[in-house]
DRENDO-1510 file (C-alpha; in Angstrom, 1 decimal, always signed):
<recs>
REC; n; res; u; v; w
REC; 1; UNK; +0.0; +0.0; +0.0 .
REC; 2; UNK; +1.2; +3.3; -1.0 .
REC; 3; UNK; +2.3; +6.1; +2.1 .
REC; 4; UNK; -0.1; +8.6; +2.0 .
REC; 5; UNK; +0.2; +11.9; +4.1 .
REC; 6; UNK; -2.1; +12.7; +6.7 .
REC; 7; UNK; -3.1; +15.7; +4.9 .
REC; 8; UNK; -4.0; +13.5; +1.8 .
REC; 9; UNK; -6.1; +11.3; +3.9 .
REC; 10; UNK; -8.0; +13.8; +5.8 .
REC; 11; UNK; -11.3; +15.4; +4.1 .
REC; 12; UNK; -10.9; +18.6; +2.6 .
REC; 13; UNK; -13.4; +20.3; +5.4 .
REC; 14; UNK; -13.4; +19.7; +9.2 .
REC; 15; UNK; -17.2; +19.8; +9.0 .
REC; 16; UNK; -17.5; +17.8; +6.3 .
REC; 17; UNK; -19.3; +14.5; +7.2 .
REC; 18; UNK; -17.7; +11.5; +7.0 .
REC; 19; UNK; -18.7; +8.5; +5.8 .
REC; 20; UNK; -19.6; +5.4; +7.7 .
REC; 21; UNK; -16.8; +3.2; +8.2 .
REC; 22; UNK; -17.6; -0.7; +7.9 .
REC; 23; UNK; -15.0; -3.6; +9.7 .
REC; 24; UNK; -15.3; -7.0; +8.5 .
REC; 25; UNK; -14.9; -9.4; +11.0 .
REC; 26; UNK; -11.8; -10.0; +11.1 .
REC; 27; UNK; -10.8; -6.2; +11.5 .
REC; 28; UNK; -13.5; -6.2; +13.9 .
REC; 29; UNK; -12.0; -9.0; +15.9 .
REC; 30; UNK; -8.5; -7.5; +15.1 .
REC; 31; UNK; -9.6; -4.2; +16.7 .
REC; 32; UNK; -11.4; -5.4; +19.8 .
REC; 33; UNK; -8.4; -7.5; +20.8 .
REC; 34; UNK; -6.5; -4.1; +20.4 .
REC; 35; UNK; -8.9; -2.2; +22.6 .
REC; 36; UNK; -8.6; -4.4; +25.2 .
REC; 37; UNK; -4.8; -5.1; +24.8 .
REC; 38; UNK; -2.2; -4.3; +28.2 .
REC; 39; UNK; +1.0; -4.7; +26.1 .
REC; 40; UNK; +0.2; -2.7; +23.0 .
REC; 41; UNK; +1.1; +1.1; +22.7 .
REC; 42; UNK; -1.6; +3.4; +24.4 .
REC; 43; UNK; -2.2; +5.2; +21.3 .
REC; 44; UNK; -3.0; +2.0; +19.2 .
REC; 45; UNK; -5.6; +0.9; +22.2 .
REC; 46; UNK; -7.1; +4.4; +22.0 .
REC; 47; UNK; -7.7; +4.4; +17.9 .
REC; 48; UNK; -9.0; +1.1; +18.1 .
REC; 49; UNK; -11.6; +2.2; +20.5 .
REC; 50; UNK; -12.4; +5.3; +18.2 .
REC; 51; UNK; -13.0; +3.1; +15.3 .
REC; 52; UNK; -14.8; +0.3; +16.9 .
REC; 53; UNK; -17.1; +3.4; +18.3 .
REC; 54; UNK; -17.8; +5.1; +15.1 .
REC; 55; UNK; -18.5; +2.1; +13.5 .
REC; 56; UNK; -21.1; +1.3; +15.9 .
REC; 57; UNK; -22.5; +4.5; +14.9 .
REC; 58; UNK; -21.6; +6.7; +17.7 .
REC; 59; UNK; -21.5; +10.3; +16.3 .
REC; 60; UNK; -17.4; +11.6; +16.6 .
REC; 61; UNK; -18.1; +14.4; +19.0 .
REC; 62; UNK; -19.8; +11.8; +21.8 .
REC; 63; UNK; -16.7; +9.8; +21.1 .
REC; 64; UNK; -14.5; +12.7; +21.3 .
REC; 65; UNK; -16.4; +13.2; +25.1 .
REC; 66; UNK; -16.1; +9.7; +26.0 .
REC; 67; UNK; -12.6; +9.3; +25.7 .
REC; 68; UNK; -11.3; +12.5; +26.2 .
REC; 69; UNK; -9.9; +13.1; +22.9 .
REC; 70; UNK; -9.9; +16.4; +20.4 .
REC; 71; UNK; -12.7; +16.4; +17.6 .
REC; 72; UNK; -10.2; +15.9; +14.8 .
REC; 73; UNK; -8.3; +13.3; +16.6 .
REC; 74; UNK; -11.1; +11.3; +16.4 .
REC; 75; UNK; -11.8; +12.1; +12.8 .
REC; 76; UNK; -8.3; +12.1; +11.6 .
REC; 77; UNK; -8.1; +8.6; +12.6 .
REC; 78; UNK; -11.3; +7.4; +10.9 .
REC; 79; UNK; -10.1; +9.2; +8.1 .
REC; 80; UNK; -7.4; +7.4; +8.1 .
REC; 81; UNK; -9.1; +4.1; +8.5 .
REC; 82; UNK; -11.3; +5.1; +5.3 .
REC; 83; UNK; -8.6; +5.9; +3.6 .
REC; 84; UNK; -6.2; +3.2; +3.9 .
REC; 85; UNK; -7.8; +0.7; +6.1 .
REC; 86; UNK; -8.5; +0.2; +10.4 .
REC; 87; UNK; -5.2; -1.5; +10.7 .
REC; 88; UNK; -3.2; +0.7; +9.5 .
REC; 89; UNK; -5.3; +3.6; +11.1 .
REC; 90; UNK; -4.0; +2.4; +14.1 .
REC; 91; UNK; -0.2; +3.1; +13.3 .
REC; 92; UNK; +1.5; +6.0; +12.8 .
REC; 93; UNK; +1.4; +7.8; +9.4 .
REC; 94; UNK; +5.0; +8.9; +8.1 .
REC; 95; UNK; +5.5; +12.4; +8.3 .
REC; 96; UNK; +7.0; +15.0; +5.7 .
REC; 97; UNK; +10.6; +16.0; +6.7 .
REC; 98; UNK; +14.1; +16.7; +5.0 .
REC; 99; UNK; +15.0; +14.3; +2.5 .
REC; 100; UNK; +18.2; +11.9; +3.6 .
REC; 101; UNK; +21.1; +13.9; +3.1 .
REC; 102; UNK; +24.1; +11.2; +3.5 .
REC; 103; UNK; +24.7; +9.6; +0.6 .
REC; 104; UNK; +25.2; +6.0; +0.3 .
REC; 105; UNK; +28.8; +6.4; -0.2 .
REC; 106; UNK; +29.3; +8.4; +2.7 .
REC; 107; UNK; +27.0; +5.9; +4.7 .
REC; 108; UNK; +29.3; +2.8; +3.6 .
REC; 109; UNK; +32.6; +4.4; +4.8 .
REC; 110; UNK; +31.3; +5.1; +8.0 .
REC; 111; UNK; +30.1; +1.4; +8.0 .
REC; 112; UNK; +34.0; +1.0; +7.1 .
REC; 113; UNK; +35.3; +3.0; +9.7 .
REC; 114; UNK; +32.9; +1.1; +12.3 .
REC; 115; UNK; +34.6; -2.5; +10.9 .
REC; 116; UNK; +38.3; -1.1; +12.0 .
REC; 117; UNK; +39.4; -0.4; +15.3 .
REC; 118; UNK; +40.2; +3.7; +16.2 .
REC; 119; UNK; +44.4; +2.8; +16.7 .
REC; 120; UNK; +44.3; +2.1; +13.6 .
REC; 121; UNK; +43.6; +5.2; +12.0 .
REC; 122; UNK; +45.8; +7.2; +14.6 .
REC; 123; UNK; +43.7; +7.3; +18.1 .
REC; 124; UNK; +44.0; +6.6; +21.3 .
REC; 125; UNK; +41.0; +4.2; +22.1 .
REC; 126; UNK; +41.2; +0.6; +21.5 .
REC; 127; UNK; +37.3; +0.9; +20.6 .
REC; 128; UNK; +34.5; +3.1; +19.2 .
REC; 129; UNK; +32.1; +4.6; +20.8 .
REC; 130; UNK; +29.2; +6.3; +19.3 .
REC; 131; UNK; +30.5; +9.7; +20.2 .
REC; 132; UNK; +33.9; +8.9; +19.1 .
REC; 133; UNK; +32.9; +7.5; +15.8 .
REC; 134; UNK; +30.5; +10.4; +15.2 .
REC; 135; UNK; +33.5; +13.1; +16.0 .
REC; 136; UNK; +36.2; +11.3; +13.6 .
REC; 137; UNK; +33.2; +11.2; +10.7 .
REC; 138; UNK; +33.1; +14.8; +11.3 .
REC; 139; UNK; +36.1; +15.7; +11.7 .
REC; 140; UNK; +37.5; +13.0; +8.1 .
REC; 141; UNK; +34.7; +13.6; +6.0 .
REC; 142; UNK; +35.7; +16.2; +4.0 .
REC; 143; UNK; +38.9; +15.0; +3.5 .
REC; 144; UNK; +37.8; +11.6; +2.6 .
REC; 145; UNK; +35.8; +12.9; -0.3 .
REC; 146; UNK; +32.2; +12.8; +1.7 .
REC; 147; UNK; +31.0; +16.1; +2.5 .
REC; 148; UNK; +27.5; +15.0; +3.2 .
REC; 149; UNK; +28.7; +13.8; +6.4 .
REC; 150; UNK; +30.4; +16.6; +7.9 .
REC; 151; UNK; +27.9; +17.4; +10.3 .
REC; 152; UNK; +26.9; +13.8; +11.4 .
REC; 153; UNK; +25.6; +13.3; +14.8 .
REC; 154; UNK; +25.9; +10.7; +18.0 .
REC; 155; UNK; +22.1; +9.6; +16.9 .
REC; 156; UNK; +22.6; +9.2; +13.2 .
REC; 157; UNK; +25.6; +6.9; +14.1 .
REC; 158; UNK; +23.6; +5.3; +16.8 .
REC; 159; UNK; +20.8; +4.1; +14.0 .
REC; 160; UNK; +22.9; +3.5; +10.8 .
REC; 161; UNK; +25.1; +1.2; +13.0 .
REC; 162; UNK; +21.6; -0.8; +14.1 .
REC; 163; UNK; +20.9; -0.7; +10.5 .
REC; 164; UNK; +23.8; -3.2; +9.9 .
REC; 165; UNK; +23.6; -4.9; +13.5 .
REC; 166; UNK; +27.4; -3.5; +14.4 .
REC; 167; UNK; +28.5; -3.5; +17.5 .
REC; 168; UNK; +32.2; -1.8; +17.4 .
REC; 169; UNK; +32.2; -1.0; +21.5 .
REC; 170; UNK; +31.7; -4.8; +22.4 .
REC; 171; UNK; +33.9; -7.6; +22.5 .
REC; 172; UNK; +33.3; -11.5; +22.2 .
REC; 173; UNK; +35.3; -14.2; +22.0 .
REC; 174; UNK; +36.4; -16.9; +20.2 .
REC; 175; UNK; +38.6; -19.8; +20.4 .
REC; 176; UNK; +41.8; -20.3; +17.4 .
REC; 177; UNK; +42.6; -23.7; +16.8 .
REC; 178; UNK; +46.9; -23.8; +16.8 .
REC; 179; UNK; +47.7; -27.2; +16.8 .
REC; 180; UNK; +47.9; -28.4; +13.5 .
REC; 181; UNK; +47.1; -32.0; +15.4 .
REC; 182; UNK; +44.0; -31.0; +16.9 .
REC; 183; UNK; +41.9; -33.3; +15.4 .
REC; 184; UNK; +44.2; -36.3; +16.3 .
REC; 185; UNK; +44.6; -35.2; +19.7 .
REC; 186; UNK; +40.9; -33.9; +20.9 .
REC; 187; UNK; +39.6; -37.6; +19.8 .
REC; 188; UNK; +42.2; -38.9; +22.3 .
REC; 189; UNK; +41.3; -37.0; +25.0 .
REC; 190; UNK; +37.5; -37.5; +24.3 .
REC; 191; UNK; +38.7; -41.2; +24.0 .
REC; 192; UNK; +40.3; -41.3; +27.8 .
REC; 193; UNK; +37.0; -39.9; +29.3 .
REC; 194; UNK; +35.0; -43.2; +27.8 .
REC; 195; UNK; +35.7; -45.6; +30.4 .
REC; 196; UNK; +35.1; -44.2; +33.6 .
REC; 197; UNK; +35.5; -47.2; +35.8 .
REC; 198; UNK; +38.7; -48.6; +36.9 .
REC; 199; UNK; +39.5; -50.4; +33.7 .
REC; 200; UNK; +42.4; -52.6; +31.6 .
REC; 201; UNK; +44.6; -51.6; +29.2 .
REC; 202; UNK; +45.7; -53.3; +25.8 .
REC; 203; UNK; +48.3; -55.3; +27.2 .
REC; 204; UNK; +45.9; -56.4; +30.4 .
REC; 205; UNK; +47.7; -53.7; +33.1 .
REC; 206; UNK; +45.1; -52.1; +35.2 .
REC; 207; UNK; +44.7; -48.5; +34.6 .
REC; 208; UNK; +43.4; -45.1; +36.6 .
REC; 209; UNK; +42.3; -42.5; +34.9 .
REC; 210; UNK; +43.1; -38.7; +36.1 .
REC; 211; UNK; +43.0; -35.4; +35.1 .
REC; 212; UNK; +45.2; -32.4; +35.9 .
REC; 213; UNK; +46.6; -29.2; +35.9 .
REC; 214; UNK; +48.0; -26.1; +37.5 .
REC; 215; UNK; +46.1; -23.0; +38.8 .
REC; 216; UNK; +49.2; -20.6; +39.5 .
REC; 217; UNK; +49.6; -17.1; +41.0 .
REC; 218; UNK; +46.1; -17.6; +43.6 .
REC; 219; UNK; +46.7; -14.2; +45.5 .
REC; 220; UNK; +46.8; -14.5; +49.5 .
REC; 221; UNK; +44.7; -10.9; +50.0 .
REC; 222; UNK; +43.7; -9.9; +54.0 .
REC; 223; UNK; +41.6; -7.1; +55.1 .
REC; 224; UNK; +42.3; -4.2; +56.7 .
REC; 225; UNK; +39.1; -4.0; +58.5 .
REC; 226; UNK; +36.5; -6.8; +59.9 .
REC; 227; UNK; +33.8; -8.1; +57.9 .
REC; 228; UNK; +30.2; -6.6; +58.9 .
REC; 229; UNK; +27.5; -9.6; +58.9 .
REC; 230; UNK; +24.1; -8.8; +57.5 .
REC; 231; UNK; +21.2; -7.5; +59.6 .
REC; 232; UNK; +18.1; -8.4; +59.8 .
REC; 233; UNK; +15.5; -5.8; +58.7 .
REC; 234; UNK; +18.2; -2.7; +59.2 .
REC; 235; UNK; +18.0; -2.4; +55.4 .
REC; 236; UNK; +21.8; -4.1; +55.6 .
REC; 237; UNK; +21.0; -7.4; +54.3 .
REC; 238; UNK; +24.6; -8.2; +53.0 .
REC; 239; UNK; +28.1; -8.8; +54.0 .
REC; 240; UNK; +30.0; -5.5; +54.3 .
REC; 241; UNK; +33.5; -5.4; +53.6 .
REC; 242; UNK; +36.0; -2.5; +53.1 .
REC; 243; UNK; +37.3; -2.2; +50.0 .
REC; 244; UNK; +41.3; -1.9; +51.0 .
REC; 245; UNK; +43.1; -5.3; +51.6 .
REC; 246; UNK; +46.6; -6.2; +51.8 .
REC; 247; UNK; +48.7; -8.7; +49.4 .
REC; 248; UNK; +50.3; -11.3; +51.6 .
REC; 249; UNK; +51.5; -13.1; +48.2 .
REC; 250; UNK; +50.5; -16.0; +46.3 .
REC; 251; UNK; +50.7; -19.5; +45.9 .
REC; 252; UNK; +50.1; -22.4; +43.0 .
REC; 253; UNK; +47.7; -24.9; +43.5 .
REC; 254; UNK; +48.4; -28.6; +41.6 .
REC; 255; UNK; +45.3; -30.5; +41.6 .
REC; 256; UNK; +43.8; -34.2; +39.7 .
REC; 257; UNK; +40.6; -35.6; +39.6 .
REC; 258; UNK; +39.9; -39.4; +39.3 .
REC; 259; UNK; +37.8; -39.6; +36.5 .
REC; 260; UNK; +36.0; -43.0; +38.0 .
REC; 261; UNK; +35.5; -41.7; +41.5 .
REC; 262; UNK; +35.9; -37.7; +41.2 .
REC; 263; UNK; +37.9; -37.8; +44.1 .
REC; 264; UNK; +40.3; -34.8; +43.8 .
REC; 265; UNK; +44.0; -34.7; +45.4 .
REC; 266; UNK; +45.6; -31.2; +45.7 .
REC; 267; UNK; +49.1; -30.0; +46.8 .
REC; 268; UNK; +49.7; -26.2; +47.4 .
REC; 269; UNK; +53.1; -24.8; +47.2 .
REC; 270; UNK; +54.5; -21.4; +46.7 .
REC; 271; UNK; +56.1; -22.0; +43.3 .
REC; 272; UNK; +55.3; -23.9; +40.2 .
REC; 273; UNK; +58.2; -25.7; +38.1 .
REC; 274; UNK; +59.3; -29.1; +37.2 .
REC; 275; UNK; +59.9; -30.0; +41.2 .
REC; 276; UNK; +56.5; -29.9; +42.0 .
REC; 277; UNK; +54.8; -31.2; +38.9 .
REC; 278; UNK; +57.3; -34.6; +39.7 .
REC; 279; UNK; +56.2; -33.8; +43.4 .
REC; 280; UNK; +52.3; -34.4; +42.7 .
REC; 281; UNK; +53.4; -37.4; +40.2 .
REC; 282; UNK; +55.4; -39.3; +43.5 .
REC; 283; UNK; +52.0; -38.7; +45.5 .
REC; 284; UNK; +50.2; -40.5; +42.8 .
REC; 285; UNK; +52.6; -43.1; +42.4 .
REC; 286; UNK; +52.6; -43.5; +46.3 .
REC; 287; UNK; +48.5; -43.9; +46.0 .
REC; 288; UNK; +48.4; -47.2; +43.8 .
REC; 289; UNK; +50.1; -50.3; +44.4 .
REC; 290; UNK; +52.5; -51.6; +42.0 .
REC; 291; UNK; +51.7; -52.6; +38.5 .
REC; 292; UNK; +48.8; -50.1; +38.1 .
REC; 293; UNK; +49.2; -47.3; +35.5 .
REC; 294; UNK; +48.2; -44.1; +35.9 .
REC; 295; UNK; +47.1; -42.7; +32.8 .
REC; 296; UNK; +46.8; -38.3; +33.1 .
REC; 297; UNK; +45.4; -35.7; +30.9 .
REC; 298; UNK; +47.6; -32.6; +31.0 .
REC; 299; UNK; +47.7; -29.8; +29.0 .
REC; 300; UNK; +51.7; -28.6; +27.2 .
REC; 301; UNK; +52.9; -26.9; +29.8 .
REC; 302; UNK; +57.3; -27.3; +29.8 .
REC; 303; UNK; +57.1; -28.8; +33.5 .
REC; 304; UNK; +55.1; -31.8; +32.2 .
REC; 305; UNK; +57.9; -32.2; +29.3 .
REC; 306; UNK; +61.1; -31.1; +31.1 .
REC; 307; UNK; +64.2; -32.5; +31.8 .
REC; 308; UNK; +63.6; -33.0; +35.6 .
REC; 309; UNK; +60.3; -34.6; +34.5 .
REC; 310; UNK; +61.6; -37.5; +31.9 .
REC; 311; UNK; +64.1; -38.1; +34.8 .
REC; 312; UNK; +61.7; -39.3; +37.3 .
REC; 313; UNK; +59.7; -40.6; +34.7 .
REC; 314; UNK; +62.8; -43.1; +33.8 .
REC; 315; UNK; +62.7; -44.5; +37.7 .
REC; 316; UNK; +58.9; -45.9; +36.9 .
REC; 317; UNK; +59.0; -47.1; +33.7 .
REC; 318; UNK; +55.8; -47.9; +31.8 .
REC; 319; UNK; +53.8; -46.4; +35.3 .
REC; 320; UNK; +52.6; -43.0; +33.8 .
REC; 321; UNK; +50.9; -42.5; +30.6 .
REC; 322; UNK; +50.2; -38.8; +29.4 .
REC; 323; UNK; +47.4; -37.9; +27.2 .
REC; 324; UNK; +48.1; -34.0; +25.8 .
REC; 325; UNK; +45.7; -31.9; +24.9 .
REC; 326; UNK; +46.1; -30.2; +22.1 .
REC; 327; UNK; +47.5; -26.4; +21.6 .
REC; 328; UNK; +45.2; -24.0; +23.2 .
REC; 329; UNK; +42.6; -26.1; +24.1 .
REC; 330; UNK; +42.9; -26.6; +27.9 .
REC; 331; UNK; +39.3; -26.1; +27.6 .
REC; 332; UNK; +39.3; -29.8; +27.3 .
REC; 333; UNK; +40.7; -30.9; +30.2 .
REC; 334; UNK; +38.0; -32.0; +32.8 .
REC; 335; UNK; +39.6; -30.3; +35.9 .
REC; 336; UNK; +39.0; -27.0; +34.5 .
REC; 337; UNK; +35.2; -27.8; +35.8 .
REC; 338; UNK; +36.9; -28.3; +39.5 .
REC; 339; UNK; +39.3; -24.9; +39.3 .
REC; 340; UNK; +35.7; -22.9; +38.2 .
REC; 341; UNK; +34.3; -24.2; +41.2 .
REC; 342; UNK; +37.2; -23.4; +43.6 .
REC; 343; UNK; +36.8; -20.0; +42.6 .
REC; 344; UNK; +33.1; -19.2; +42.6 .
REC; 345; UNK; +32.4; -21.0; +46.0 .
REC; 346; UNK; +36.4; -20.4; +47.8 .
REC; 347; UNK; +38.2; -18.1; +45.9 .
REC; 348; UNK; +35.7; -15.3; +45.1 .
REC; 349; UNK; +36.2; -12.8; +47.7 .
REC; 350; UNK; +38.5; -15.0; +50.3 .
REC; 351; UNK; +40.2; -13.2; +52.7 .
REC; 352; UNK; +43.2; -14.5; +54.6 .
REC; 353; UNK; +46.2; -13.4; +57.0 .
REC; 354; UNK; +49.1; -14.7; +55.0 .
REC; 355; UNK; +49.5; -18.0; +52.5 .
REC; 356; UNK; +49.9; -20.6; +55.4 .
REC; 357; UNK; +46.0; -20.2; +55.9 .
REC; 358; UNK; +45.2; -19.7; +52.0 .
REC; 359; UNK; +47.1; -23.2; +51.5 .
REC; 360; UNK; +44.9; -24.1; +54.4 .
REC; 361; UNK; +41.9; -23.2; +53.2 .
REC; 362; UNK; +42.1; -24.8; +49.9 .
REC; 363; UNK; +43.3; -28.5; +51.3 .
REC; 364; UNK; +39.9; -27.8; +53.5 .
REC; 365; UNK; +37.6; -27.3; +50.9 .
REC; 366; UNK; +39.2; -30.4; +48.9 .
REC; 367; UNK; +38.9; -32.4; +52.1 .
REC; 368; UNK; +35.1; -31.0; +52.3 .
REC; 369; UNK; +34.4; -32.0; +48.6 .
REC; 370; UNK; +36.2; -35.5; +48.9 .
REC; 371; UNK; +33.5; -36.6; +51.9 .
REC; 372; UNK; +31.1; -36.4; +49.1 .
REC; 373; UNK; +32.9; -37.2; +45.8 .
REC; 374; UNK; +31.1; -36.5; +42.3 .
REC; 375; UNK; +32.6; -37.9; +39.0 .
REC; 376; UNK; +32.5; -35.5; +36.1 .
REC; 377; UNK; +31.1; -36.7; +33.2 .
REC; 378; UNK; +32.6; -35.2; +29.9 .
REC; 379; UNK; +29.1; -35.4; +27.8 .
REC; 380; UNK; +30.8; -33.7; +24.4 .
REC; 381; UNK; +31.6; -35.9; +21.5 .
REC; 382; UNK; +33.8; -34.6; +18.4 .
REC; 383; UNK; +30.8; -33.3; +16.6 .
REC; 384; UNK; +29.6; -31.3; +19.4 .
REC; 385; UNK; +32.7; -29.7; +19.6 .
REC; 386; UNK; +32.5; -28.9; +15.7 .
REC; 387; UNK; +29.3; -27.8; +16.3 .
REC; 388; UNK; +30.8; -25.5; +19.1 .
REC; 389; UNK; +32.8; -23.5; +15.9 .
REC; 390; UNK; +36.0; -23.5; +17.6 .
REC; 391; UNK; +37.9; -22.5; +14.8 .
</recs>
């Protein structure tokens, strides 16, 4: 249907009478639903009331009365509904203004400038922002051969960027696949979280199954002032805390979790190199009797390759069997799921006097975990990690 002005729509004479306006019943069923509608826009509800009226033959001032409206707002929106139909009476009619004056060029290389980031062409921010991207148009236009947008503003930005769904202040993230082996080495991972239970090996050996990794750098913070506990109906209803606090330093955490039993075993220590990593292999050597292998997912990290490592490794031959994962993907290692806990129900907000009581802490909440052990299931297969576009 062709845009028509209100001007075109409305009779040529305010007193002229208007003609009777008839609703089939499915605009008549279409407006009463509207009428009585709580979500639609007030002035949709109030038109469709109008029209449903005057159909009904109720004369336009007594509708005018009854609702509170002007005389020519009622008639101007059964003009309309003459005119061009009742459902589109109910909307808004577009309204003469200036023509568009940014061309389509000039509109496509702000589009361009939105795609690149502002240190690119010379700024200080790493990101636009409306205001940003409106000034540089302004200030570049010229210049950049598109007068038409010299006097650009925040809101014009605003709705051409909408237009094309552009976002250039926001950041998401992705995940780069850098092992050219990923393939190879993701189905062997996925492959080692099949058999849960305590299980045999090819050549008949019985074999665990762990998982494990390093969480380094944990920060030992203590307050400067005591916590405040909540209130009751003193409109405190929260821990207070003041915001200083005071670094005491920080400590690594080396943790595995059996795959079979999801008990987890932990060691804390200040540092984390090769001497620790083979310190947390002799604990789970000292676990299992002999003749048992251990086989461990671990992610590349040069303690789990390093010179000190293959050493100890050499003094229990054929005892430990490591499963990499690939490049970039520690994602896939199952004891990421315990660190995420360790931080949203421990870490998050802990407050300690000094590192002794962090380590503490930690070897507690491991100890509280292990009373009630859960196995993690890994439930992704190699399509649903396809499906995941990690690319």
């Amino acid at each position: 249907m062709v845009n028509k002005t209100i001007t075109e729509v409305l009779p040529m004479s305010a007193s002229r009478r208007l003609p009777p306006l008839s609703l089939t019943d499915a605009d008549r069923t279409y407006l009463t639903q509207r009428a009585h509608s709580r979500s639609a826009r007030h002035a949709e509800v109030i038109r469709a009331q109008m029209l449903l009226a005057y159909a009904d033959g109720e004369p336009v001032q007594a509708i005018a009365d009854r609702l509170q409206m002007a005389r020519n707002a009622v008639r101007r929106c059964v003009a309309k509904a003459l005119a061009l139909g009742p459902r589109q009476a109910l909307k808004d009619l577009p309204r003469p203004g200036r023509p568009r004056q940014i061309t389509p060029e000039a509109r496509a290389w702000i589009v361009s400038l939105a795609c690149q980031k502002p240190k690119d062409l010379g700024l200080a921010p790493e990101f636009w922002s409306e205001s940003l991207l409106a000034q540089y148009v302004r200030e570049h236009a010229v210049a950049a051969g598109h007068p038409s947008a010299q006097w650009v503003q925040q809101g014009t930005i605003s709705k051409l960027l909408a237009e094309h769904e552009l976002h250039p202040h926001r950041m998401t993230y992705y995940l780069q696949r850098r092992d050219p082996e990923f393939e190879a080495k993701m189905v062997q991972v996925l492959h080692v979280y099949q058999p849960v239970e305590f299980t045999f090996d090819d050549d008949g050996q019985p074999t665990v199954r762990w998982s494990s990794d390093e969480k380094p750098g944990i920060q030992a913070l203590g307050s400067t002032a005591p916590d405040r506990a909540p209130q009751p109906a003193t409109g405190q209803g929260t821990w207070q805390r003041d915001h200083e606090y005071v670094r005491h330093g920080t400590v690594s955490l080396l943790a595995g979790i059996d795959l079979a039993t999801g008990e987890i075993l932990g060691l804390v220590r200040p540092r984390h190199r090769s001497a620790e990593f083979v310190e947390f292999l002799q604990t789970l050597d000292q676990k299992y009797p002999t003749g048992v292998k251990i086989q461990i997912i671990l992610d590349n990290h040069s303690a789990h390759t390093s010179r000190e490592t293959r050493a100890y490794l050499a003094t229990v031959p054929n005892r430990f069997d490591f499963v990499f994962t690939p490049k970039h993907a520690s994602w896939l290692n199952l004891i990421e799921v315990f660190f995420a806990k360790l931080s949203k129900q421990l870490l998050k907000g802990i407050r300690v006097n000094s590192t002794d009581e962090l380590a503490d802490r930690m070897l507690a909440y491991i100890d509280w975990l292990n009373q009630d052990p859960v196995p993690f299931r890994w439930r992704w297969t190699p399509k649903d990690v396809e499906d995941a576009h990690v690319i």
